[in-house]
C-alpha positions as CSV (number, residue, x, y, z in Angstrom):
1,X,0.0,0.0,0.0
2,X,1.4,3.1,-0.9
3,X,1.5,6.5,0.9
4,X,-1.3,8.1,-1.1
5,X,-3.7,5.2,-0.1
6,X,-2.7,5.1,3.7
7,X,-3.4,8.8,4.0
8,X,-6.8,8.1,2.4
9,X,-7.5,6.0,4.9
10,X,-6.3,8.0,8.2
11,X,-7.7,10.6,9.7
12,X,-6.6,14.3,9.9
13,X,-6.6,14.4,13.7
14,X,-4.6,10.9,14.0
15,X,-2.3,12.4,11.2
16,X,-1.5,15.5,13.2
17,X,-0.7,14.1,16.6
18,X,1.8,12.0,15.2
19,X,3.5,15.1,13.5
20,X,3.1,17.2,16.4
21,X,4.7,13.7,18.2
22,X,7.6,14.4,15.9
23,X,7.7,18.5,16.2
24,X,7.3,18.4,12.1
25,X,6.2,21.8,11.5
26,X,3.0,21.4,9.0
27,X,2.9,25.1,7.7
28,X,-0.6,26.9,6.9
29,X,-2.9,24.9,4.9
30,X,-1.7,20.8,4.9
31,X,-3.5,18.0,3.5
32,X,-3.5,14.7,4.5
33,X,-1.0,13.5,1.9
34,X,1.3,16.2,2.9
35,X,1.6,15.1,6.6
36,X,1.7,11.5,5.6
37,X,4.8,12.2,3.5
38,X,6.6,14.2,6.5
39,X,5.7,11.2,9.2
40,X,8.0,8.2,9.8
41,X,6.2,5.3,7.2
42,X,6.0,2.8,10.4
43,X,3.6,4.8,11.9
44,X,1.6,5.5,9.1
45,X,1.5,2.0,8.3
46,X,0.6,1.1,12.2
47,X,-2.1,3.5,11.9
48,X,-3.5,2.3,9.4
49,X,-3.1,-1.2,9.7
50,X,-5.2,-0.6,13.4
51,X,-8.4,0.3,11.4
């Protein structure tokens, strides 16, 4: 599953605690792709794979 499809999937609040987790600065208007590309893959996958 690639990055585009895992972001689908997640949600925006679930997506920004692990940034802030992180301290990755998200700028003013991010999507949900965006954050998925700046947060460590593991995660994203470990999200995901909890749904």
């Amino acid at each position: 599953m690639d990055v585009e499809e895992m972001a689908k999937k997640a949600t925006m609040k679930e997506l920004k605690e692990i940034a802030k987790k992180h301290d990755i600065k998200l700028g003013r208007c991010p999507t949900k792709l965006k954050i998925a590309q700046l947060i460590p893959e593991e995660e994203l996958e470990e999200l995901v794979s909890k749904k």
